[in-house]
FIGUGU-147871 format. One record per residue (C-alpha): y, x, z. Coordinates in nm, 4 decimals. Example, Ala and Ser with C-alpha at 12.3 -4.5 7.8 and 13.67 -1.06 7.14 Angstrom:
BEGIN
site north=-0.4500 | east=1.2300 | up=0.7800
site north=-0.1060 | east=1.3670 | up=0.7140
//
This chain:
BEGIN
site north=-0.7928 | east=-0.0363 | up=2.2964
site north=-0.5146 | east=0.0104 | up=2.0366
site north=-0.6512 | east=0.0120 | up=1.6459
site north=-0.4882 | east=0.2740 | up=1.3946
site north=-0.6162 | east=0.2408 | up=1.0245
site north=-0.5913 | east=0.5129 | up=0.8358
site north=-0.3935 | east=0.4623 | up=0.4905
site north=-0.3713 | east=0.7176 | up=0.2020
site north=-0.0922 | east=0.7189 | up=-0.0471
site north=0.0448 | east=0.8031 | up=-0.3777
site north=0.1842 | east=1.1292 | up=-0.2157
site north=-0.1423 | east=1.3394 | up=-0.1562
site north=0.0432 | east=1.5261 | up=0.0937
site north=0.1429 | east=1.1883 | up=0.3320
site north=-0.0915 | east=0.9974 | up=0.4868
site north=-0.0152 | east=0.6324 | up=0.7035
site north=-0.1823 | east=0.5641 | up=1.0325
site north=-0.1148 | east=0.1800 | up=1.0054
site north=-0.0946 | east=0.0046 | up=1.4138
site north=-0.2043 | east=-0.3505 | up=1.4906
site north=0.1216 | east=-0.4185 | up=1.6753
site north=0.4290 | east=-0.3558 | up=1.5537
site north=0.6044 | east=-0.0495 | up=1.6567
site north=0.9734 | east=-0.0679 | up=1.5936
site north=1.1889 | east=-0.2728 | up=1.4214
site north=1.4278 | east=0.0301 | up=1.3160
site north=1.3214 | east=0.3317 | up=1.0787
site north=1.2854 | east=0.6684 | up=1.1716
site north=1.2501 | east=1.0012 | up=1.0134
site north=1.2004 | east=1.3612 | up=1.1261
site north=1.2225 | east=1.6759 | up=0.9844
site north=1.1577 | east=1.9043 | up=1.3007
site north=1.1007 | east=1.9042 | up=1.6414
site north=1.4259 | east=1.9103 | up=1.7199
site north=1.5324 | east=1.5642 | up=1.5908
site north=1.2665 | east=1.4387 | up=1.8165
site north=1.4345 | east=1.3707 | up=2.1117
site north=1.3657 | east=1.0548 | up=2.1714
site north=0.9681 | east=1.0726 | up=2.1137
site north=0.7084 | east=1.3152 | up=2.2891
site north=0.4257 | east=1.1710 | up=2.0547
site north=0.6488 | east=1.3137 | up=1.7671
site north=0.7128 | east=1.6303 | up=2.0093
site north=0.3792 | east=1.6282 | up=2.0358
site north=0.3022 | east=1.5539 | up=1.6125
site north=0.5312 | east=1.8820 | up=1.5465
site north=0.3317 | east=2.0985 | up=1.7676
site north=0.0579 | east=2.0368 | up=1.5083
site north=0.1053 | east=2.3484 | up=1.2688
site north=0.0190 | east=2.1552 | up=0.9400
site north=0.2857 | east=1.9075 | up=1.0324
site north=0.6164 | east=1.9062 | up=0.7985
site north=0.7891 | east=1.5215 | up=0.8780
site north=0.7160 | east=1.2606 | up=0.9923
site north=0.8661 | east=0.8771 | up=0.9183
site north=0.8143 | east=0.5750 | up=1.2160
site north=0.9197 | east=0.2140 | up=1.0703
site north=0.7384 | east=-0.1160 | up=1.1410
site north=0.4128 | east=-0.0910 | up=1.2224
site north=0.2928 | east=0.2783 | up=1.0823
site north=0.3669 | east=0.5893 | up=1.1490
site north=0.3298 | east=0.8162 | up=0.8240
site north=0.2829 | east=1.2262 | up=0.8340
site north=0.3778 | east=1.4726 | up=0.5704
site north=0.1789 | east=1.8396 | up=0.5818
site north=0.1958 | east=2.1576 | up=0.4800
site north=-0.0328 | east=2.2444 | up=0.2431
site north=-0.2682 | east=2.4390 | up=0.4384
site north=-0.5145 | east=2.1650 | up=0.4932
site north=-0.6498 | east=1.8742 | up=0.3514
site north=-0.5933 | east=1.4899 | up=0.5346
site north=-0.9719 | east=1.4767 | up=0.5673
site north=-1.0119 | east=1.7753 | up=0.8177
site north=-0.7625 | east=1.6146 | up=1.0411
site north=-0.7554 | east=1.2941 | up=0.9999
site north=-0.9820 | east=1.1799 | up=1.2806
site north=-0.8632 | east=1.3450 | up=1.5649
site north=-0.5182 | east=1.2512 | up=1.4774
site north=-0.6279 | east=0.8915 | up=1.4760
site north=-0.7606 | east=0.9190 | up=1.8359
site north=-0.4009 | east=1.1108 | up=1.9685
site north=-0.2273 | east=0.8074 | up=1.8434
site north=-0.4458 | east=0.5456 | up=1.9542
site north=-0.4981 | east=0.6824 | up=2.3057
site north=-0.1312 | east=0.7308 | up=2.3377
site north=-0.0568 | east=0.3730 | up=2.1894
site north=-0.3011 | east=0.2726 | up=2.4976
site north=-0.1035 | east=0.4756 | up=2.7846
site north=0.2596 | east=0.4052 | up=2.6136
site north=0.4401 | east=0.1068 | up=2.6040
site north=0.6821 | east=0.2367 | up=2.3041
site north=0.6726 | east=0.5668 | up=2.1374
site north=1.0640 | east=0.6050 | up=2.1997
site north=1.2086 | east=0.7282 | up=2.5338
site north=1.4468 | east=0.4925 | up=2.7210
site north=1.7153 | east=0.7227 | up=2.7009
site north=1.8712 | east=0.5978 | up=2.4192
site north=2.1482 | east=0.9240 | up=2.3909
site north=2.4107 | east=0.7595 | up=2.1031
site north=2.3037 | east=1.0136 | up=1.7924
site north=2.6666 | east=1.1318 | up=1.6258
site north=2.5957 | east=0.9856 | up=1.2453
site north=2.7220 | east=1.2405 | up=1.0054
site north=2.8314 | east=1.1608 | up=0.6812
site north=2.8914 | east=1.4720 | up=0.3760
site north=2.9652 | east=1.4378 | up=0.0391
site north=2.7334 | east=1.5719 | up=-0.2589
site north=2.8509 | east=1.5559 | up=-0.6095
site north=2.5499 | east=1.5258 | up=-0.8849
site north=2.5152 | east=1.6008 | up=-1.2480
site north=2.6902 | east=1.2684 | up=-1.3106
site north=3.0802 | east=1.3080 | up=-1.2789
site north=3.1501 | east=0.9607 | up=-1.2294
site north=2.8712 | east=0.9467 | up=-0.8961
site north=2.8725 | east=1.1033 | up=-0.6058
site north=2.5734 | east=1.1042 | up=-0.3477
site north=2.6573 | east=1.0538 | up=0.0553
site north=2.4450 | east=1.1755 | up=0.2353
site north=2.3574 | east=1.1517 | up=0.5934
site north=2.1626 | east=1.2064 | up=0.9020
site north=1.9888 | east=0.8672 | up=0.9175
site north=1.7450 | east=0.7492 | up=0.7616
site north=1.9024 | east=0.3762 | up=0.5552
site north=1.6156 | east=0.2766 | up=0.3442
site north=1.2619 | east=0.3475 | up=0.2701
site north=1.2925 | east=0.1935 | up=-0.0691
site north=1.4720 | east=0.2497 | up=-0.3866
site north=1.7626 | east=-0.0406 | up=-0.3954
site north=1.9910 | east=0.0066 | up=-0.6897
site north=2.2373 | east=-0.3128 | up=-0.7274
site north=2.5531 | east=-0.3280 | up=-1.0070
site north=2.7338 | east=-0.6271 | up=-0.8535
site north=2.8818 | east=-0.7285 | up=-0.5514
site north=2.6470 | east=-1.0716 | up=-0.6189
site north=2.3028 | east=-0.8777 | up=-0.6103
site north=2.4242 | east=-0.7314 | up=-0.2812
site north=2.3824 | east=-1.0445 | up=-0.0236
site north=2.0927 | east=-0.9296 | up=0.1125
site north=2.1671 | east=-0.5708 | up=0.1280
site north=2.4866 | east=-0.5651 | up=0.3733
site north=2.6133 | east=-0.2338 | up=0.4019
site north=2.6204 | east=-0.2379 | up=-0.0346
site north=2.7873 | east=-0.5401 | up=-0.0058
site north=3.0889 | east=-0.3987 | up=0.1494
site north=3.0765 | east=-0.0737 | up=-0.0360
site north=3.1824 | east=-0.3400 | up=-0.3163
site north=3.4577 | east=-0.4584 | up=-0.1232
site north=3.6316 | east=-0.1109 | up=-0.2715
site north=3.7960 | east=-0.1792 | up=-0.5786
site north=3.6596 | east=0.1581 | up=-0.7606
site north=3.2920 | east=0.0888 | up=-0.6309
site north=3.1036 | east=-0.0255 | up=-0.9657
site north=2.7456 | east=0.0706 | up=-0.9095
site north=2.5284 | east=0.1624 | up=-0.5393
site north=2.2468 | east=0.3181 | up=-0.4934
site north=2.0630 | east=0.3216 | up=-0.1725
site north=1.7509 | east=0.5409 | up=-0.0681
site north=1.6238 | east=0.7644 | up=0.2083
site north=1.8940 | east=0.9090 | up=0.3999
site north=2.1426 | east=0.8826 | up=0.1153
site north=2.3870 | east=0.6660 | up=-0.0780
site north=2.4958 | east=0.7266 | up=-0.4148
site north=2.7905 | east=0.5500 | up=-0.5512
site north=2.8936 | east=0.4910 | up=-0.9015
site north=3.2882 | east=0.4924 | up=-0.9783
site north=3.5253 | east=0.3265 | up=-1.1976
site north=3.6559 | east=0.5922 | up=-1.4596
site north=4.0192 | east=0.5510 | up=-1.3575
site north=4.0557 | east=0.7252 | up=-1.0506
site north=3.9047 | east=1.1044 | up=-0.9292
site north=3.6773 | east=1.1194 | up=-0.6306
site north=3.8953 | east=1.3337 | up=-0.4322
site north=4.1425 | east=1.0053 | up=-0.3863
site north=3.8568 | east=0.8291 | up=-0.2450
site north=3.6023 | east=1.0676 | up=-0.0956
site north=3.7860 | east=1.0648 | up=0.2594
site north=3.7817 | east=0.6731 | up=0.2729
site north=3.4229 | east=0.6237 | up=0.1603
site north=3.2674 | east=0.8747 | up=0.4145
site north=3.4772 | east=0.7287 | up=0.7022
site north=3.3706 | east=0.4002 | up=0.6168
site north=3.0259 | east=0.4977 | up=0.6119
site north=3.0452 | east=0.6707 | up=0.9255
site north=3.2185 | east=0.3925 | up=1.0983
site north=2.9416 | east=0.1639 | up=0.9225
site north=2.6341 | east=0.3594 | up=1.0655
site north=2.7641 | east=0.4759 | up=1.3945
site north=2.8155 | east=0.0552 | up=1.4573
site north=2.4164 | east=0.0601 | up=1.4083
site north=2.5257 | east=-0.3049 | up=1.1743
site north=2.2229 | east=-0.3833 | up=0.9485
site north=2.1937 | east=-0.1742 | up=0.6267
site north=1.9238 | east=-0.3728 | up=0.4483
site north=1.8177 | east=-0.8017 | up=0.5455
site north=1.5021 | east=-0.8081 | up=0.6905
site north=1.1937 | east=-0.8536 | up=0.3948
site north=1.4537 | east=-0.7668 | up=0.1464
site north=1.2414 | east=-0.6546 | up=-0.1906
site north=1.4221 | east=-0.5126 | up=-0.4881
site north=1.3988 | east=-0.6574 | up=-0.7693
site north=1.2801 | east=-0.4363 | up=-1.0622
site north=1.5146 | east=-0.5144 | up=-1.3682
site north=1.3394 | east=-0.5907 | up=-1.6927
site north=1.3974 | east=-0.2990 | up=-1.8680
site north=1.3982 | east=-0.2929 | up=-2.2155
site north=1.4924 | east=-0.0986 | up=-2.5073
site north=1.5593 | east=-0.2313 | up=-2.8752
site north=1.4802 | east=-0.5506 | up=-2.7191
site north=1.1206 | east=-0.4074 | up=-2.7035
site north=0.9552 | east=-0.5399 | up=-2.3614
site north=0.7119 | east=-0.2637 | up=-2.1364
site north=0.3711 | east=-0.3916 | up=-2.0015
site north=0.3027 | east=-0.1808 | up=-1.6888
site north=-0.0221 | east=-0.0298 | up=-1.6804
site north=-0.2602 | east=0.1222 | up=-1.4103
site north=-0.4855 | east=0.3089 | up=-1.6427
site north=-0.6443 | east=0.6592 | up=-1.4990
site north=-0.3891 | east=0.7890 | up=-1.6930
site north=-0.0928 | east=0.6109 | up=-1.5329
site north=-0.2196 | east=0.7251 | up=-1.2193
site north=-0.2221 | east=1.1135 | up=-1.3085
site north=0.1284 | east=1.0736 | up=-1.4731
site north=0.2693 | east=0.8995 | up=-1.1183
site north=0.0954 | east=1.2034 | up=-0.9307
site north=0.2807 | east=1.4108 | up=-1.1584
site north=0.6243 | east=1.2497 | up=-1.1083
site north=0.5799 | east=1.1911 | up=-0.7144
site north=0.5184 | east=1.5970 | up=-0.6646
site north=0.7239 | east=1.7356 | up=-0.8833
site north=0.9959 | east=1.4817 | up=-1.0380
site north=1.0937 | east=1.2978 | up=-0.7630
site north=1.2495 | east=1.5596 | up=-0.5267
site north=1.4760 | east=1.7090 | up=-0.8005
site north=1.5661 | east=1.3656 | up=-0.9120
site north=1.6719 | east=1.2547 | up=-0.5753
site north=1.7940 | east=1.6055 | up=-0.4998
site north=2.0863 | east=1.5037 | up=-0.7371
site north=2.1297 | east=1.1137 | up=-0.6279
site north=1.8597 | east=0.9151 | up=-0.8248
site north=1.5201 | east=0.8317 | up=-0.8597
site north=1.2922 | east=0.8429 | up=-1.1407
site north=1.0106 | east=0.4790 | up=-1.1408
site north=0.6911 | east=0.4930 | up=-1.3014
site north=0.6561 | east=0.1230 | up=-1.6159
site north=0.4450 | east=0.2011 | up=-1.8193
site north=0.1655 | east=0.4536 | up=-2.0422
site north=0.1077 | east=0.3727 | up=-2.3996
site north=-0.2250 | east=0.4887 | up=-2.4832
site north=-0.1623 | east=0.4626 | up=-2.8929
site north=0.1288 | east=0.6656 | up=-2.9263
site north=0.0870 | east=0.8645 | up=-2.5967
site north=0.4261 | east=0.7247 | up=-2.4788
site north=0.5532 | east=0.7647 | up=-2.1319
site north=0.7879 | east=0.4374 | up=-2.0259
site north=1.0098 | east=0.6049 | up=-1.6983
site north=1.3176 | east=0.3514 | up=-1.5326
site north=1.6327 | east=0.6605 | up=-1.4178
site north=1.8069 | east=0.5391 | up=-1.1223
site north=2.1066 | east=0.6191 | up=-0.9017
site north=2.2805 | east=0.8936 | up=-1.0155
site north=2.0802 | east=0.9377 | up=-1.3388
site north=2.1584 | east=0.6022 | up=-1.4921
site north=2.4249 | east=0.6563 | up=-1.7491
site north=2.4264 | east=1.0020 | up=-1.6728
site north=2.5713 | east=1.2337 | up=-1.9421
site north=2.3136 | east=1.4792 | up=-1.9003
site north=2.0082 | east=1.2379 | up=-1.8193
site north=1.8773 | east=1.3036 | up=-2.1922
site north=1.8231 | east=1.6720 | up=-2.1394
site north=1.6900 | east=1.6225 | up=-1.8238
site north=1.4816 | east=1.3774 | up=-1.9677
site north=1.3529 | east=1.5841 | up=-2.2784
site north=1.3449 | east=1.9271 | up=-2.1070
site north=1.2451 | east=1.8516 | up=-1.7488
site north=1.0172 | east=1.5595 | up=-1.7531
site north=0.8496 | east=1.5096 | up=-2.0487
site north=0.7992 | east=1.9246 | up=-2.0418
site north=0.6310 | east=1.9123 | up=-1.6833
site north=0.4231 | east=1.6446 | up=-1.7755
site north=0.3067 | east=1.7592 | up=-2.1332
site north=0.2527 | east=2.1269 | up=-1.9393
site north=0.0578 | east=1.9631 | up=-1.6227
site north=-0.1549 | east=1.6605 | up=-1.8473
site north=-0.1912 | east=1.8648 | up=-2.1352
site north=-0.2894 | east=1.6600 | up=-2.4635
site north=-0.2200 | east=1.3234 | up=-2.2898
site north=0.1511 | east=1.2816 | up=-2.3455
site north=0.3530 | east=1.2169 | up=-2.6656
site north=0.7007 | east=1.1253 | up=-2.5485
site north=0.9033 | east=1.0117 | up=-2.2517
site north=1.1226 | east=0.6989 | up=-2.3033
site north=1.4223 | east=0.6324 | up=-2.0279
site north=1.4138 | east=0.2710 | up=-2.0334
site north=1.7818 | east=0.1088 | up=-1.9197
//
């Protein structure tokens, strides 16, 4: 019989039902039962009225609710649907493998000189955020993004890319030949990130001052806190927001901006005004200051 473990996250909303076997080598995510064409178990998953999205890569299959429940009410009998259909299923895809028509729009962000491209497939479960054509080896479809001339910084995550610009040209000269390209790139189904790539997390640093991460009770409220109710806006507008560090002393709050919100003009009042507000409002009396360290 077919083993599912059951896996809780940072997100109290998602939950992982982690398989024994491995079941897919691609990544995918859906939003509604529509998109899930291809799978009756996920057919079946949406039919669930708490169910909001769910996300198939490797060897889990993670769930997103509504919140009208909690995990533990549920989480049992949704353990048994997936292990008794891992037992009468060879794959949880159908073998009608219908072509799905990638789609490719453009989304401009607070920053002027990025724009976010966002599309219909799912690229990357992580946060990969590379500034050279060198970092990019292992990360194939940033590596030719480089290959244009104007392309100085890439950000890959979820279902989007967001792309960083030289200051010399406008995007409308370019917009046209970066979503075709990306179109072309994704329809081709070519590899988007090597297989066990990890990013690596840049030392960040300010006044030559190095962070030690910490994983204090603390820590753990303030990335509950950013997961809920940072993230989403942050990647809303083409970036992504990464827990370093908690200072207990000073109260200090150590945050690395991605994507979009690297360099942004407007990153310091979003900074100031939307992130260190929420979290002074929602941990009241536990933080001093949020630092943005680049």
């Amino acid at each position: 019989m077919s083993k599912i473990k059951i896996e809780y996250t940072s997100n109290p909303g998602i939950i992982k039902f982690i398989s024994e076997k491995m079941l897919t080598e691609s990544s995918y995510e859906y939003n509604s039962i529509d998109d899930a064409k291809n799978s009756a178990l996920v057919q079946q998953l949406f039919h669930l009225p708490f169910v909001k999205k769910v996300f198939i890569t490797a060897n889990f299959i993670a769930l997103e609710k509504f919140d009208i429940l909690e995990w533990k009410e549920v989480e049992k009998e949704l353990q048994e649907i997936l292990e008794m259909y891992l037992d009468q299923n060879d794959s949880l895809f159908s073998e009608d493998k219908t072509e799905q028509l990638v789609e490719v729009y453009a989304e401009s962000t607070p920053n002027p000189n990025v724009q976010k491209f966002v599309t219909n497939k799912l690229l990357s479960n992580q946060h990969i955020e590379l500034s050279s054509i060198e970092d990019a080896h292992e990360v194939p479809l940033a590596y030719e993004l480089f290959g244009f001339p104007f392309v100085k910084e890439v950000f890959i995550s979820d279902n989007y890319v967001s792309i960083q610009k030289t200051t010399d040209l406008d995007w409308f000269e370019v917009n046209n030949s970066l979503r075709d390209f990306l179109k072309e790139y994704l329809q081709s189904d070519r590899r988007i990130v090597a297989e066990g790539y990890k990013p690596s997390v840049k030392e960040a640093q300010q006044n030559n001052v190095k962070f030690t991460a910490t994983d204090d009770d603390i820590s753990k409220e303030i990335i509950a806190v950013l997961e809920e109710y940072i993230k989403p806006a942050v990647a809303g507008d083409g970036g992504n927001i990464q827990f370093l560090s908690y200072v207990p002393d000073t109260k200090e709050v150590n945050v690395l901006l991605q994507g979009a919100c690297n360099g942004c003009p407007s990153s310091t009042i979003t900074l100031k005004n939307g992130i260190e507000a929420t979290l002074k409002q929602l941990l009241p009396g536990k933080i001093g200051a949020v630092n943005a360290l680049n």
